[in-house]
Each structure stands twice: as structure tokens, then as C-alpha cells.
N, C-alpha and C positions, 0 to 999 in steps of 0.2 A: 264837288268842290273839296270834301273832305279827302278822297281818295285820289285828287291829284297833289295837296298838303302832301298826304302819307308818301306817293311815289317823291315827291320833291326831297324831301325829308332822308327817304330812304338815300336817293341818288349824292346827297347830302352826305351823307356818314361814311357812304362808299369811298367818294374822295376825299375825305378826311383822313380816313384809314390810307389810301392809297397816299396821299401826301405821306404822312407819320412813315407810311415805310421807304419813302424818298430818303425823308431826311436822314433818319436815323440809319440805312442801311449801307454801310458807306465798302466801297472798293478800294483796295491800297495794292496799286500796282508796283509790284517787288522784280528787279533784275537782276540776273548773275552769268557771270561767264561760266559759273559751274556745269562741267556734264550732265547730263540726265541720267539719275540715278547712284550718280557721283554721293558721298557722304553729306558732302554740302549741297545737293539737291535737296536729297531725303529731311535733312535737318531743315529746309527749309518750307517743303511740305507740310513738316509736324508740327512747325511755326504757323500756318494759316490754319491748323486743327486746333491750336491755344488761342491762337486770336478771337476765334470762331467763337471758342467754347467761353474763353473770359467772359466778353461781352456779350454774350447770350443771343451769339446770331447777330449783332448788329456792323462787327466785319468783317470782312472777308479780303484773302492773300490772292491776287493773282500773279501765279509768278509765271517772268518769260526766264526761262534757264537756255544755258548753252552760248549762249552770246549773241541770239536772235535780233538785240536789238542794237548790235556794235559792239565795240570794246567798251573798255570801264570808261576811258573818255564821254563817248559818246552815251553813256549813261548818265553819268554827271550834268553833260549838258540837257539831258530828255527832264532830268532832275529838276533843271533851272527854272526852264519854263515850262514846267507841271504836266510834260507830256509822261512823265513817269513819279514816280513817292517814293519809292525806297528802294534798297541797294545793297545788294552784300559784295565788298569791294575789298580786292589784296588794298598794298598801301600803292599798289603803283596809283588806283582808281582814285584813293582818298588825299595822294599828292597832289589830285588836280583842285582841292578843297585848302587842304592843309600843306603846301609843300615839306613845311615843317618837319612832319611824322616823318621824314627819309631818314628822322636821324634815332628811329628803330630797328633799322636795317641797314646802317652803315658798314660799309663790307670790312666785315671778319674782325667786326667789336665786340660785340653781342655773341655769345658762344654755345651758348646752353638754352633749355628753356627754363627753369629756373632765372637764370639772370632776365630772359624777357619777361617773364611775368612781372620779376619784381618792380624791376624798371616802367612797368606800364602801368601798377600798383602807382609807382609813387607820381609820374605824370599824369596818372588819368583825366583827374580834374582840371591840367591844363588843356588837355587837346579838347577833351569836352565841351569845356567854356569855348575855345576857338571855333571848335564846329556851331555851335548854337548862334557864336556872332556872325558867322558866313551861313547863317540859313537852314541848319543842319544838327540832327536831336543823335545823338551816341544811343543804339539800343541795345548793342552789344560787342564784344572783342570777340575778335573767330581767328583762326590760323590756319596756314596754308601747309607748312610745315619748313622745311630749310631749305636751304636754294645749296648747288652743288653746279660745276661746271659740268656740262656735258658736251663731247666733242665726240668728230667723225673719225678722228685720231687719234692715238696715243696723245695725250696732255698732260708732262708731270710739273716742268719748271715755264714761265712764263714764255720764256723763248724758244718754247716748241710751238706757241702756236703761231708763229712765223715759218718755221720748220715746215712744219704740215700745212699751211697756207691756210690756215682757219679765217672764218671769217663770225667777225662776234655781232650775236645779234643784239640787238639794243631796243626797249620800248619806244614803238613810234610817242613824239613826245615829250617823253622825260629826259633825264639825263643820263651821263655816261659816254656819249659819243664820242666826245671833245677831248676826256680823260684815255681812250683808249686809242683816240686817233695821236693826240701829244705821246703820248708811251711807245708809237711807232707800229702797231697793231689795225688791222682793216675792221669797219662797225659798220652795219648797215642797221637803218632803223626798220620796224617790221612792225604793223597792226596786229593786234591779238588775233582775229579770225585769219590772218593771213600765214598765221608761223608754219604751219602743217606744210602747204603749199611752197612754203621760200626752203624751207628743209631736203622738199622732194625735189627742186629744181636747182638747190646748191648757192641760192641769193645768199643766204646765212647756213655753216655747219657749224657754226658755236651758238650755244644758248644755257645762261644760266637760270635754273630755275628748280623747282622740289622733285624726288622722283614722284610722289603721287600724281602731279601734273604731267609729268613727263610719260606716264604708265596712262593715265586718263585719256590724252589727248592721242597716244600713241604716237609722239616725236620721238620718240628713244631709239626707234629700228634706224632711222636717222643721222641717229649721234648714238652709238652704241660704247663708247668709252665716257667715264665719270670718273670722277678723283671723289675721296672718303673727305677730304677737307671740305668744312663748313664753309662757305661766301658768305651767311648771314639767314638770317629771320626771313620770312613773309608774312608776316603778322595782317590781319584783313581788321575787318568790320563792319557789320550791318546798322543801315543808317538811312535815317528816313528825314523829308524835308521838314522844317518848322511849321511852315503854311499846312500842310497835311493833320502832323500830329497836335495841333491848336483845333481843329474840328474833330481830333476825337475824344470821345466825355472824359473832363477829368477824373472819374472816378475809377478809370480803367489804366489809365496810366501807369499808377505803382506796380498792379499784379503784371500788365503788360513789360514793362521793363525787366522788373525778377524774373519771369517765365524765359523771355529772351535770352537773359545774360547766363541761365542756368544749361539752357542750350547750346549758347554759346561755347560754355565753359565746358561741357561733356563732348562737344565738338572736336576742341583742341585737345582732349586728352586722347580721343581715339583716335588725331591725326597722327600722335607718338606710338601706337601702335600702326595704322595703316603705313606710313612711312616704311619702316623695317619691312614688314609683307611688300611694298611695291618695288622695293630694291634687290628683295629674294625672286621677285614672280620679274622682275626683267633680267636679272642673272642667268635665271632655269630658261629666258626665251633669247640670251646672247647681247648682254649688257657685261662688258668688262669693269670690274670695280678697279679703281688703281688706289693704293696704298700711298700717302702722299708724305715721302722724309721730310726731318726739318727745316732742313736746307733750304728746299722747296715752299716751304711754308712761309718763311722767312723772308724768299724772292716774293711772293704774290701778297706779303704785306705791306713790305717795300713798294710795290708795286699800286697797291690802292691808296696808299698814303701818301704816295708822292704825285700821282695821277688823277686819279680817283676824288680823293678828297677835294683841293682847291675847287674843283668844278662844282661839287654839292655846296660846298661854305657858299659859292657865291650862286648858284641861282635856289639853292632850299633851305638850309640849315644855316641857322645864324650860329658862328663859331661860337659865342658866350653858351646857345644851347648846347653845342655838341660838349663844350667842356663841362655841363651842369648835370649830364648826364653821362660821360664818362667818369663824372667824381663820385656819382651814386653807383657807379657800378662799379671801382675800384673800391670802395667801400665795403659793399654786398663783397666781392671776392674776401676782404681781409676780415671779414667776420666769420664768412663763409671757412678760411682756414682754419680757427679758434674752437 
């Protein structure tokens, strides 16, 4: 009797222990369109090695990189209904949360990184609050680097890409379509996993986007002409669901957030260098740089602000935002001159 007590007992503690490591061992499944081995892989590797190490073993990162599990849409929605936790997203991914945030990256506002930073500085705790009321915890800002026009042809003034018969690729999705088809310009919209493939088969030779993506993904052989003029920001961010981060201990929280955001932030600094390197290493491999006059400049502002714009006020960006944030950034310049 007594030594069936003992094995009961024993059997007892066993699943006790095994429960205890139930509970407490929690998996947080992380997605990204990032390449393997990409900067924003690696950074987010060393993120499940702080995760780990914070919480003393009790979580763990599993991340799907490359875009294994869709585009950033389809992330979002894997997000929704908890077949996925977290996400490191440009803003195209976190437009599908926040439409709002487009007006980060409103074409050729925003100039510098400086002015993004500060600008994200003084919004932060708005978009934060919104993500948190849509379901959704801010655990870092990450950057992608600047978007640049990249074409299969010479592209200086807007009306060359009618010239060359470009065809501009557009996020399956978002916006921009409407803007470049009223301007009198051909759009097709493209899926993230699909751009590589519409590039090789001539569906889309225009795409705007950073060169580190464009050297990553290897679309550049492609579209082998860029213009030096800015289009704007890709500002991201990694972001995980409410439901998730409420099951993990609050005592982990704080260090977890600071650990992130510190990542985050050395992230975007090495994306300012990476940039520069991925514009030299597609030059030395037959990427033409074009020098972009004012003139020029001038036409492709014209151009998104007469295009462009109305289409964002009315399905993302509420204009009272876009002027609250164009006045902190006329602002930041006139101090910036002093």
C-alpha cells in the first residue's frame, strides 16, 4: 500500500512539473518578409536570444522569415485570428492596422532621417494608442531605408515613363493605383511574393522601393536604372498581438520592450549605412544611378501632390493629420536652420 502511495505521489509531481512547464513555456510566433540572413533576419534572431535570456527560458521566438507565410497582409490577418503573434512589418503591412501611418511616408514630405525620427518622436504615442485599441502592443520602430524609383529605362522627368512604356508596380492592396492611373500612367498591382516573377515576365518594369530591398530580393538586374531623388521613408515596425503579450508575465514586459526598441534603434542606424553599400555593390553589378535636376524634381512633386495625394486623404490619411504633421515638420526644418 505504502509503495503504491509513493509511485502515486511520485506520478503526481511528474505532472505537476510537466503542467508548470506547459504553462509557463510560452512560443511566440514572429513573421517577416525579411530575406534569410537579411539584417532584419539576423536582428531578429538575436531578438528570440533576449527573449529567451529575459525571461529565463520561459519564451521563445519562432520566426517564419522570407515571406513563407504570405505577404504582410496575409500576416496581419494570420495575426487576427492567432494563427500567428507577432510581426515585423514596413508600413505597407501596418497600413492594413493603421491606415493612418501612410502619412510617414507620404511621397517626398519627409526627406531625411532626422526629420523621420523626429516626426515619429513626436507621434509615437498616437500610433501606439491606435495599435493597442486595434489589438496590437508597439514593441519597436525598425526601418527599411528610402524607397527610389527604379525602372527598366532611363527615368528622369515623369513623362518618360510613358516614353519608355513603364509599367508602375503598385502594392496588391494599398493605394496608389487610382493616383497613377488619373496622371495618365499604366499600374498593375503585384503581391509581395509575386514582384521577382512580374519583373521577369514584364507584368510590372517599374517599382518603387529601397535599394537594400531591391539588392536583397535581387529585382535590380530588372530594373537596372534608379534616380538619386528620395520618393520617401519605409519606416516598419515590430508588433505583436494584445491577446499574446497579456499572457506574458508582467514582469517581463519593461526589460522586454527596452531590449526590443534598443534593437530596433541600432537596426535603423545600420540600415544608413547598409543603404549606401547596396547602391555601390549594384552599381559595380550594372545598376545605372541617375542624377535627378530640379526641374525634375519639381515635375514628380507636382506630380504626387496633385495625383497622389487626394487618393491617400481619402482612403488613409485624414488631411487635418497630414497638416499636424506637416506643421511639426516645417517646424523641425526652421529650427533646424537656426
Amino acid at each position: 500500500m505504502r509503495m503504491m502511495n509513493s509511485r502515486r505521489i511520485h506520478r503526481g509531481i511528474v505532472a505537476i512539473s510537466l503542467l508548470t512547464t506547459l504553462v509557463w513555456s510560452q512560443t511566440i510566433k514572429l513573421g517577416s518578409l525579411a530575406p534569410v540572413n537579411s539584417p532584419w533576419h539576423e536582428t531578429m534572431l538575436t531578438l528570440g536570444e533576449d527573449w529567451s535570456e529575459i525571461s529565463e527560458g520561459e519564451l521563445k521566438i519562432k520566426l517564419y522569415a522570407g515571406g513563407i507565410l504570405g505577404d504582410e497582409a496575409d500576416m496581419v490577418r494570420k495575426m487576427r485570428i492567432g494563427q500567428l503573434h507577432a510581426a515585423a512589418l514596413t508600413i505597407e503591412g501596418l497600413m492594413y492596422i493603421i491606415p493612418e501611418m501612410d502619412v510617414l511616408r507620404m511621397p517626398m514630405m519627409i526627406q531625411t532621417d532626422e526629420e523621420l525620427n523626429h516626426i515619429r518622436d513626436v507621434m509615437s504615442d498616437y500610433f501606439r494608442d491606435i495599435l493597442e485599441e486595434r489589438g496590437f502592443i508597439l514593441l519597436s520602430w525598425s526601418d527599411a531605408g528610402w524607397a527610389h524609383l527604379f525602372t527598366n529605362a532611363p527615368v528622369i522627368y515623369p513623362d518618360d515613363l510613358n516614353k519608355t512604356d513603364q509599367i508602375v508596380f503598385i502594392w496588391a492592396g494599398g493605394s496608389g493605383k487610382q493616383g497613377w492611373m488619373d496622371a495618365g500612367y499604366n499600374a498593375v498591382e503585384v503581391s509581395a511574393p509575386d514582384i521577382f516573377m512580374s519583373l521577369q515576365t514584364g507584368l510590372i518594369t517599374t517599382v518603387t522601393t529601397t535599394p537594400i530591398i531591391a539588392l536583397s530580393y535581387q529585382w535590380f538586374p530588372a530594373v537596372p536604372f534608379t534616380l538619386d531623388m528620395k520618393a520617401g521613408p519605409l519606416p516598419g515596425a515590430i508588433i505583436i498581438t494584445k491577446k499574446k503579450w497579456n499572457k506574458i508575465s508582467g514582469e517581463f514586459h519593461a526589460p522586454l520592450l527596452k531590449k526590443t526598441a534598443e534593437r530596433g534603434l541600432a537596426l535603423s542606424k545600420e540600415v544608413v549605412e547598409l543603404e549606401i553599400e547596396a547602391l555601390r555593390v549594384m552599381q559595380e553589378n550594372g545598376l545605372t544611378l541617375i542624377q535627378t535636376p530640379d526641374d525634375a524634381r519639381a515635375e514628380w512633386l507636382e506630380l504626387v501632390e496633385t495625383h497622389m495625394y487626394p487618393e491617400i486623404f481619402e482612403k488613409e490619411v485624414p488631411k487635418d493629420l497630414y497638416l499636424q504633421v506637416k506643421g511639426i515638420l516645417e517646424e523641425f526644418r526652421s529650427k533646424s536652420k537656426d
